[in-house]
C-alpha positions in Angstrom: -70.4 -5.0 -99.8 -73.6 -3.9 -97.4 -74.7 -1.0 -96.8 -77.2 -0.1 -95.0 -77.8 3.3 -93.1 -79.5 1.7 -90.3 -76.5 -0.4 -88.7 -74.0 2.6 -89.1 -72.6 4.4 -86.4 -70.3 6.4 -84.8 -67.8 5.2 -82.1 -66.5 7.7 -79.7 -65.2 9.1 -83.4 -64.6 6.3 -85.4 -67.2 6.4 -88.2 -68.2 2.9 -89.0 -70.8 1.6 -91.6 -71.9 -1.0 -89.2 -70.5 -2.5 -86.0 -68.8 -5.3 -86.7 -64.9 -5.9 -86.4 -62.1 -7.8 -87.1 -60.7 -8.5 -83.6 -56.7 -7.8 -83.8 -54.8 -11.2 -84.1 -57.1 -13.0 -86.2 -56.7 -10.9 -89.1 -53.0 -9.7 -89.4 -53.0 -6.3 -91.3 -56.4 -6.6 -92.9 -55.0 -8.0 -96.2 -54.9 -11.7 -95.0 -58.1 -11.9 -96.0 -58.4 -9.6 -99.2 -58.6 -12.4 -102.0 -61.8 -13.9 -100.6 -63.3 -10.8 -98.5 -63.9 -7.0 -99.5 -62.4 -5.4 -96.2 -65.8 -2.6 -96.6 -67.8 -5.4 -95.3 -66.3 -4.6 -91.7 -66.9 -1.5 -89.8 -63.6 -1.5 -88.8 -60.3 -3.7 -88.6 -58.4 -4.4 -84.9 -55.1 -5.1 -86.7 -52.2 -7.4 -85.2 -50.7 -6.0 -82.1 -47.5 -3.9 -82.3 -44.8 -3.4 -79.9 -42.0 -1.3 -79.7 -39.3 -4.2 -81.1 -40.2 -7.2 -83.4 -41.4 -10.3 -81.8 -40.6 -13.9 -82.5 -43.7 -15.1 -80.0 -43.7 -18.4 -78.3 -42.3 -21.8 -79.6 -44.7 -24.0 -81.5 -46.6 -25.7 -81.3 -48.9 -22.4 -81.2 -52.1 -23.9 -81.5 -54.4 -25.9 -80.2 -58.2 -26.9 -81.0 -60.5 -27.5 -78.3 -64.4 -28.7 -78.0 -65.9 -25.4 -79.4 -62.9 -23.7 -79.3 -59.0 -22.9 -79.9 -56.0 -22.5 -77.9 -53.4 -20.1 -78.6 -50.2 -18.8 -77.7 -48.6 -16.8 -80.1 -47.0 -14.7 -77.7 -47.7 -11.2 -79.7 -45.5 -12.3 -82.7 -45.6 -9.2 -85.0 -42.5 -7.1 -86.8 -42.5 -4.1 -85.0 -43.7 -0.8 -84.9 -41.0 0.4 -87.3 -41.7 -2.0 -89.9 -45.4 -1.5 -89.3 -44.9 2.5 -90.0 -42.9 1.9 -93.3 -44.6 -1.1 -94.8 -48.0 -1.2 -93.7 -49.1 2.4 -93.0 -49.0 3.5 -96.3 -51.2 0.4 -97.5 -54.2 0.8 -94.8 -56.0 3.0 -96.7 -56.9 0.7 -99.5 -58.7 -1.2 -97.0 -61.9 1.2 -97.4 -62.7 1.0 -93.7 -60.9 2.1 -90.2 -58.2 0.9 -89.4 -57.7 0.4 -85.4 -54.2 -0.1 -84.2 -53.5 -2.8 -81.2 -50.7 -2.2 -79.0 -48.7 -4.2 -76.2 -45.8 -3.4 -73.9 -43.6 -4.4 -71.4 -44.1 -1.4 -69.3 -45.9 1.6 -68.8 -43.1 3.3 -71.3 -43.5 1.1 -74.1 -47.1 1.9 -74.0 -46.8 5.7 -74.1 -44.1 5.4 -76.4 -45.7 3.4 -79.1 -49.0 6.0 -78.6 -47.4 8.7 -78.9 -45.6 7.3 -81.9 -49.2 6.9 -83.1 -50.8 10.1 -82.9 -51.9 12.3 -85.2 -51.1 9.3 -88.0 -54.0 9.1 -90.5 -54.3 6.1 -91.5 -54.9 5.2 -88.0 -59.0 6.0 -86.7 -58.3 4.5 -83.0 -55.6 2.8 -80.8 -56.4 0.0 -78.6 -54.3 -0.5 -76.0 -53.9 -4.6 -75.1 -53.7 -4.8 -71.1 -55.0 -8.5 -71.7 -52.8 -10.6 -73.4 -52.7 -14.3 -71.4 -49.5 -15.3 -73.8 -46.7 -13.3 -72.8 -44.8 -13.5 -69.4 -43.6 -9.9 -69.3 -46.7 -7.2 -69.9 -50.3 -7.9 -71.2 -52.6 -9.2 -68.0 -50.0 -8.0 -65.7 -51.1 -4.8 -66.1 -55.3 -5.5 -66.4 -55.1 -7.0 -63.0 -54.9 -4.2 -61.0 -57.5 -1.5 -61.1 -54.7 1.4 -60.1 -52.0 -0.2 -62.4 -54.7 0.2 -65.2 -55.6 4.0 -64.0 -51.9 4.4 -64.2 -51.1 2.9 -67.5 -54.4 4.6 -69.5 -53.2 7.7 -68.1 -49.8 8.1 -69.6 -51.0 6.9 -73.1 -53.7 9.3 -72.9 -51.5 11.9 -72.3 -50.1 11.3 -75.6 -52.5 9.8 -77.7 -55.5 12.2 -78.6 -57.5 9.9 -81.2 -60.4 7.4 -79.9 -58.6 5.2 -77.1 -59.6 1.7 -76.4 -59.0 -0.3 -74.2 -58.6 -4.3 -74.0 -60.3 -5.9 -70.7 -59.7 -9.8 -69.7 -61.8 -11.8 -67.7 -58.4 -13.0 -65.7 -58.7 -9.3 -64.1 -60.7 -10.3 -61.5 -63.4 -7.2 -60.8 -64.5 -6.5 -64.6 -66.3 -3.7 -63.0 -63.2 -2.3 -60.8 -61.1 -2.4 -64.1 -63.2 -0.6 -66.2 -64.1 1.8 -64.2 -60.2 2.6 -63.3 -59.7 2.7 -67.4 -62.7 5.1 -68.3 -61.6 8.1 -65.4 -58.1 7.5 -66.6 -59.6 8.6 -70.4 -60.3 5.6 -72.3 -62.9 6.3 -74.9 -64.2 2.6 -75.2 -63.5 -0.8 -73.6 -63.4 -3.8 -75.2 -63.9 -6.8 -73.7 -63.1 -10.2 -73.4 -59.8 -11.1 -74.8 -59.2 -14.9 -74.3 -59.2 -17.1 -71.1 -55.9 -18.8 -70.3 -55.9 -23.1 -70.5 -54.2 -25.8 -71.6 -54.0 -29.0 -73.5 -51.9 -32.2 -72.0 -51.2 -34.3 -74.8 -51.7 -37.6 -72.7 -49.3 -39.9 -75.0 -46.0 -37.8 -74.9 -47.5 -36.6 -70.5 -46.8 -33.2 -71.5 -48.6 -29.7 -72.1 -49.4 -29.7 -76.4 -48.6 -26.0 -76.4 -44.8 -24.5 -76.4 -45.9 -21.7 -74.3 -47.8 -24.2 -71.6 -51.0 -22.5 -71.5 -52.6 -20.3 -74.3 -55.6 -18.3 -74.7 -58.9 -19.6 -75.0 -61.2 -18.2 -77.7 -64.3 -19.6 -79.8 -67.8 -20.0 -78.8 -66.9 -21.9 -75.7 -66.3 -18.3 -74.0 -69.2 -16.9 -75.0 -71.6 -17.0 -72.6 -68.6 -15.8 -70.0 -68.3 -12.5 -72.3 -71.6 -11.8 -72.4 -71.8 -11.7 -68.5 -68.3 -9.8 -68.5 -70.2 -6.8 -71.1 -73.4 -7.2 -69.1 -71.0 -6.3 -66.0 -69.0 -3.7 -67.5 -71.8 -1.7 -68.9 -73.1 -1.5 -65.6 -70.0 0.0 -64.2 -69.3 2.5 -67.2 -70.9 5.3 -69.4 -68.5 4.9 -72.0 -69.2 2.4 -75.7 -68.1 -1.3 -75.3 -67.3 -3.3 -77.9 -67.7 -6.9 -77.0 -66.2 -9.9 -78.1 -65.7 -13.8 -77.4 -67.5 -16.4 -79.3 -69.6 -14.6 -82.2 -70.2 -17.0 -85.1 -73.9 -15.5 -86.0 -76.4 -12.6 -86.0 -77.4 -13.9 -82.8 -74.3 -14.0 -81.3 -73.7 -10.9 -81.8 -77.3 -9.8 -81.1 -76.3 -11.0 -77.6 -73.8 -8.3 -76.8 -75.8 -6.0 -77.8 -78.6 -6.0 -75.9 -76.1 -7.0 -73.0 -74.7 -3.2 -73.9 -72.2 -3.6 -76.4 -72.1 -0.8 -79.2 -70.1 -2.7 -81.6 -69.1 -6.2 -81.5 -65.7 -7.8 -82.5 -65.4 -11.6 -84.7 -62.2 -13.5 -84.6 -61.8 -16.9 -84.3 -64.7 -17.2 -86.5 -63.0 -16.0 -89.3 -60.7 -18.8 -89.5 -64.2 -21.3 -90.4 -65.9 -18.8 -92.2 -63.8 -16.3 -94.1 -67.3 -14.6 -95.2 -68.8 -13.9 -91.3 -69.2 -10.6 -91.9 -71.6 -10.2 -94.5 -73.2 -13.1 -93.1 -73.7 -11.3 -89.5 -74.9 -7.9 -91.3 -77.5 -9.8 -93.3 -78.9 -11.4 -90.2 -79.0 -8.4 -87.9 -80.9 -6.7 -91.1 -83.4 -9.4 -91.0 -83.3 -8.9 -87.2 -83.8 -5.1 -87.5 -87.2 -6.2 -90.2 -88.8 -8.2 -88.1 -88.7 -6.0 -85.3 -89.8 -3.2 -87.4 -86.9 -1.2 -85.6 -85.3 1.8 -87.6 -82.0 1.3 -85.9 -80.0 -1.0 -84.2 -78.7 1.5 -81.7 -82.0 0.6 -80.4 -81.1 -2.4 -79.0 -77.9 -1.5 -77.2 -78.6 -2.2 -73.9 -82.0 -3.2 -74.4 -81.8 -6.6 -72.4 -80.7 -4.1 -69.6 -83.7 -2.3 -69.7 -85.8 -4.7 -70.1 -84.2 -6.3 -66.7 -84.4 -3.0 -64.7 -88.4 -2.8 -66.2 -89.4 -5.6 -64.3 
């Protein structure tokens, strides 16, 4: 495990040794991973998505690779947030880090429900609430569209959720700026942004979409340069931490979003190549913070911004 005081910070009250993590739906629970990664060498975990009722998801075939990329449309399979509270909950400590829970709805009532349902819970540092799911036909982008739907639905969770609240922006909104603007004076603590673009792969010898669900989500480092223009965006339309996402694979990735204005920066698809992409990314953004001579990497938040507005 690294430590090292200089990448450690706190988000909006999550208290993270550095600020990396585990985006929710590449690394189930946080114990997918345990036999080949110490779950410390995150700063926090985004765990699967939870929703009121278990979930089956979409038909296979699920997945799909793409040039640089993958395709998928799991459709926000998970057990259910009563399962979740009697099998997993007790176990979350023993991952050694926060532990952020993802949730998803069908309407503005699941949301609140399953935040409330959340409060106060210990085990729990922050909830962040998925208005960007491509994969699912009732809920998820159908309520990031809309600026006043998001205003609306932020709202009545944070009327019953008093912990960090974050919330989950998609490209497929529209006005990244609109959006996050309606989700920080509704109360959201952070935003994080992108979740995946919606595609598709034709499989040209059966003439017929690969995918089950049709289209799926599009993550990997093909997106990347598309995040980092959507956190560029949102941090000029917000005051509140983002935590960006899309693409990272390296140091410099991730360096990226931060100096685009991301505090904290979430990995996922890159876990599935490289199970050990965490310590990996906090070596190289100590080497980073060395040969700039800089004594913390809060320094660089922002810092392509600035050096933009300077000219």
């Amino acid at each position: 495990m690294i430590t090292d005081p200089r990448l450690a910070l706190d988000l909006a009250g999550v208290k993270m040794q550095n600020p990396l993590i585990a985006a929710s739906g590449c690394y189930g629970f946080g114990f997918d991973y345990i036999q080949w990664v110490d779950p410390r060498e995150w700063g926090a975990i985004a765990l699967k998505g939870i929703t009121l009722e278990p979930r089956a998801g979409n038909p296979p075939p699920r997945l799909a690779e793409t040039p640089s990329g993958l395709l998928n449309a799991i459709g926000l399979q998970n057990p259910g947030i009563a399962f979740f509270l009697k099998e997993i909950r007790p176990l979350l400590r023993e991952l050694g880090c926060p532990a952020i829970a993802n949730i998803a709805g069908e309407s503005v009532d699941h949301y609140r429900e399953l935040a409330a349902i959340l409060d106060g819970l210990g085990e729990v540092s922050a909830v962040e609430v998925n208005i960007s799911c491509p994969n699912v036909r009732c809920g998820g982008i159908s309520f990031g569209r809309d600026p006043a739907t998001v205003e609306k639905l932020v709202g009545a969770v944070r009327q019953v959720y008093r912990g960090p609240l974050i919330v989950k922006l998609s490209l497929e909104a529209g006005d990244i700026g609109a959006v996050a603007r309606a989700a920080e004076s509704a109360g959201a603590d952070v935003l994080s942004l992108i979740n995946t673009l919606k595609g598709m792969v034709i499989d040209i010898h059966s003439r017929r979409p690969f995918l089950g669900n049709i289209t799926g989500g599009l993550s990997g480092p093909a997106i990347r340069p598309v995040a980092v223009r959507a956190v560029w965006e949102a941090a000029e339309a917000v005051s509140i931490p983002l935590i960006g996402m899309g693409g990272i694979a390296s140091a410099e990735d991730a360096l990226q979003f931060i100096l685009a204005g991301a505090s904290a920066v979430a990995v996922g698809t890159a876990n599935f190549v490289n199970p050990h992409i965490a310590r990996e990314i906090n070596l190289g953004l100590q080497r980073y913070l060395d040969d700039k001579g800089l004594r913390h990497y809060s320094e660089l938040v922002g810092a392509a911004r600035r050096e933009t507005d300077g000219r």
